[in-house]
N, CA, C and O of each residue as an XYZ file, in Angstrom:
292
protein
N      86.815    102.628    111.493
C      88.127    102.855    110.956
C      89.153    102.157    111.848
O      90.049    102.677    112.513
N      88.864    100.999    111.733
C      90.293     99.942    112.780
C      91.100     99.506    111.935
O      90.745     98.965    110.889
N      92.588     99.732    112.370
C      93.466     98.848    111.885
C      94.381     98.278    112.668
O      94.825     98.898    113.635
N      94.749     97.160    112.402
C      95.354     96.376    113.163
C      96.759     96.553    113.323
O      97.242     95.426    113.429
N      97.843     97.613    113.408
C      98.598     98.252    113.692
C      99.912     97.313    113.771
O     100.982     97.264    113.164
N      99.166     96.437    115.045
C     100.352     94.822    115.856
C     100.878     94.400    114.782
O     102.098     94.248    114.727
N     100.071     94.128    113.721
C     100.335     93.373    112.613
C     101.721     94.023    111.901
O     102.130     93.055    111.259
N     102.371     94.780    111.735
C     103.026     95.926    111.009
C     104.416     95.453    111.525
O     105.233     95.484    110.605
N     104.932     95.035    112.675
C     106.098     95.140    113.500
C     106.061     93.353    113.769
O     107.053     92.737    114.159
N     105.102     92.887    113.557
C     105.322     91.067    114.442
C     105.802     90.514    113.596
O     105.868     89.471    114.248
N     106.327     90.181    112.459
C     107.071     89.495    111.747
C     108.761     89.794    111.537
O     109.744     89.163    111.147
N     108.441     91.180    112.056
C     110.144     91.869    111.815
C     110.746     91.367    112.987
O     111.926     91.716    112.938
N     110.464     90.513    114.352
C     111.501     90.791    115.603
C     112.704     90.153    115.681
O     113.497     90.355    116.601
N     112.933     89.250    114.605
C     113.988     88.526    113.977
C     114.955     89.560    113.498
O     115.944     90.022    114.068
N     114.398     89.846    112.203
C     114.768     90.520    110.773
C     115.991     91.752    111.435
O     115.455     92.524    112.230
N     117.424     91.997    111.218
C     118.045     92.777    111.624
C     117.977     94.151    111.124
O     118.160     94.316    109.918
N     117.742     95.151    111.863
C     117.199     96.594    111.166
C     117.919     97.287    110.467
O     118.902     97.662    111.107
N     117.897     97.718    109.221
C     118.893     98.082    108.235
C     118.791     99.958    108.718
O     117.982    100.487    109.480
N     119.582    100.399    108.179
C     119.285    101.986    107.952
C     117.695    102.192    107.024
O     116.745    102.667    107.647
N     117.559    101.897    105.896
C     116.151    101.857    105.422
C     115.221    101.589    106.150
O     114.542    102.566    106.465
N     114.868    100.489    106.611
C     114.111    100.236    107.756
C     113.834    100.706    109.113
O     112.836    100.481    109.798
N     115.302    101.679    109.511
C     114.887    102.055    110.508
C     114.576    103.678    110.273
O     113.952    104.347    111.097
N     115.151    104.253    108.918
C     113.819    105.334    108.142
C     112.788    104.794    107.827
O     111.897    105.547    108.220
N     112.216    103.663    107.201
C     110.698    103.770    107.393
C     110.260    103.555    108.622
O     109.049    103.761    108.543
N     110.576    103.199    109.958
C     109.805    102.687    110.944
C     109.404    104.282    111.776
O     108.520    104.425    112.621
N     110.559    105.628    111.120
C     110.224    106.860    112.008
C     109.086    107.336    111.007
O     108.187    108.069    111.420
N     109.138    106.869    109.557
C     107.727    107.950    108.799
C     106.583    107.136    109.477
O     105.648    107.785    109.946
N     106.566    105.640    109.584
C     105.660    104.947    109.901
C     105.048    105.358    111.368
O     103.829    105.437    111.519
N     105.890    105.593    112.351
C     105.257    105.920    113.226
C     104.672    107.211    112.949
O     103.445    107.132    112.885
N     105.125    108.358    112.764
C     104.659    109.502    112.288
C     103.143    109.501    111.839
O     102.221    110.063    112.430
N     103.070    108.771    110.693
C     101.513    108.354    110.375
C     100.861    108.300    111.138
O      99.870    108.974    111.420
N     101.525    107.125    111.787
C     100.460    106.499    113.209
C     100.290    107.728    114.240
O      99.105    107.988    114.450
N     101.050    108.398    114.807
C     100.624    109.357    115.413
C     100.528    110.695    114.900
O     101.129    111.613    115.458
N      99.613    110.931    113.586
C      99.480    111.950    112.984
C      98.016    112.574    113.408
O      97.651    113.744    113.529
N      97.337    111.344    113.584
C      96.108    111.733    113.877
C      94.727    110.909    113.151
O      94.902    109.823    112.599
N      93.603    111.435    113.208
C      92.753    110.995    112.849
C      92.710    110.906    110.998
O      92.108    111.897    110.585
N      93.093    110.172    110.067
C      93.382    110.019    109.093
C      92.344    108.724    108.007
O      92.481    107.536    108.301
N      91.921    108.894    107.488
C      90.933    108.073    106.630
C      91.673    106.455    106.193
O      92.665    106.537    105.468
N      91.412    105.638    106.433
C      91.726    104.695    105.761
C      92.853    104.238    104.386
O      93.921    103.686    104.119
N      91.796    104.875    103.873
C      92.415    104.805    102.326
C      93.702    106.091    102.240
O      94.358    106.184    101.202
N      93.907    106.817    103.148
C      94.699    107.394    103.403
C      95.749    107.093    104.008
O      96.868    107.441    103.629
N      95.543    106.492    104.899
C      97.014    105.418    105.380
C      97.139    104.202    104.833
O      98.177    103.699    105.265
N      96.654    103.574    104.184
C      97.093    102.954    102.797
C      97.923    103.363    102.112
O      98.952    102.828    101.701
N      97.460    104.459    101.935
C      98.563    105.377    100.344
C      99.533    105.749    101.128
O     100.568    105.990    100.506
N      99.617    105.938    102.653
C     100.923    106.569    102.562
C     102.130    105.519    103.381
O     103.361    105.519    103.403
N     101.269    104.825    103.891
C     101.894    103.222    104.279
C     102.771    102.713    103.042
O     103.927    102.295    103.114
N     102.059    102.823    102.004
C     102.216    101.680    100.725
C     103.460    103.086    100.154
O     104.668    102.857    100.222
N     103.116    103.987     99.808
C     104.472    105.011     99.389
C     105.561    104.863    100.286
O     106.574    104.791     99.591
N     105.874    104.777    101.593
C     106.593    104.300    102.070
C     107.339    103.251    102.190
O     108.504    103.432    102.543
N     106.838    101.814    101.916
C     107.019    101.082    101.562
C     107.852    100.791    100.357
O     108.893    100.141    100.451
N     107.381    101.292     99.163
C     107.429    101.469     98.440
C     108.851    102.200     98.079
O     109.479    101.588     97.215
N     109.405    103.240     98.508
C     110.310    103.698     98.823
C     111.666    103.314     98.947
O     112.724    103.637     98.408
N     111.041    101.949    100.462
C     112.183    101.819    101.044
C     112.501    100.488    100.359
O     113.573     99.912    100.547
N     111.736    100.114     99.723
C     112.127     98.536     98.652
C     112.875     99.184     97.566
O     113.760     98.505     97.044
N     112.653    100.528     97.080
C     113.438    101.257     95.965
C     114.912    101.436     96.631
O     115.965    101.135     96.070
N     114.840    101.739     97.353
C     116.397    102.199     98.195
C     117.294    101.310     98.333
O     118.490    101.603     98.350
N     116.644     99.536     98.506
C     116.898     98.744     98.959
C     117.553     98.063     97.798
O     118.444     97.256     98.060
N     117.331     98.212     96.946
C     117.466     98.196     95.440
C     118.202     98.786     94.268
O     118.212     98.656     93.044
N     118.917     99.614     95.352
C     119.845    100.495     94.912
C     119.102    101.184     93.539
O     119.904    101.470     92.650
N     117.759    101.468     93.272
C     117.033    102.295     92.744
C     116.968    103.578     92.777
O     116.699    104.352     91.858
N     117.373    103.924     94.520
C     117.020    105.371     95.275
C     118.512    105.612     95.742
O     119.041    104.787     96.487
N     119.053    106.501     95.401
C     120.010    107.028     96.599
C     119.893    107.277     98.084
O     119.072    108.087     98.516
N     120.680    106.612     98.848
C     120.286    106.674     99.935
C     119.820    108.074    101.004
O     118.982    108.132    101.903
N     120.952    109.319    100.342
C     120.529    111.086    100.156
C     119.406    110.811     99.710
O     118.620    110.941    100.649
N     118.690    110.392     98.483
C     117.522    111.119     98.028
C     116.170    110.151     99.139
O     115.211    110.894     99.345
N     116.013    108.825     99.761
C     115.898    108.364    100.275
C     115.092    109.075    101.643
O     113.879    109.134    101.843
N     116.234    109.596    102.511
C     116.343    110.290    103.333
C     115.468    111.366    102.997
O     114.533    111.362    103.798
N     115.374    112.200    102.240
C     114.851    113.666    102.022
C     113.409    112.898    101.714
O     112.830    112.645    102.770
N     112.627    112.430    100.437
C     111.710    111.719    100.348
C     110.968    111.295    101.587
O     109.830    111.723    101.779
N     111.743    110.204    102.720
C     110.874    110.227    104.073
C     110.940    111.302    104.806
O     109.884    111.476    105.415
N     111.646    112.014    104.987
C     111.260    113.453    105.797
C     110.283    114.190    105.574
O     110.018    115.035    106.428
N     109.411    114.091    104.302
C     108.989    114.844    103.805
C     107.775    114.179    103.983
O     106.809    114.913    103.779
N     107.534    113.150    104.263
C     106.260    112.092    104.609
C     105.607    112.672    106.268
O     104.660    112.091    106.796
């Protein structure tokens, strides 16, 4: 069960950190230090996150509802 973690953060050190982004980077870590977690399980909750914060970004999500949604991750 390896994943390559580095990979997740090395393309962003440019990219200027929005409010969205810097809510997904606290659920994201969260994951990461949640514990021993299955694969296909941090997939799904990587990718819902993700997922999320491209909705928000998109003025899809309210940035309130946004907020509550990753807390809850």
């Amino acid at each position: 069960m390896s994943r390559d973690r580095s990979t997740h953060k090395r393309g962003r050190k440019n990219e200027k950190c929005t409010p969205p982004q810097q809510e997904y980077d606290k659920v994201y870590n969260r994951i990461k230090n949640r514990g021993r977690i299955s694969t296909d399980e941090w997939n799904k909750l990587v990718s819902k996150a993700v997922s999320y914060m491209e909705q928000n970004q998109r003025g899809e999500l309210s940035d309130y509802d946004y907020r509550e949604i990753m807390s809850k991750m």
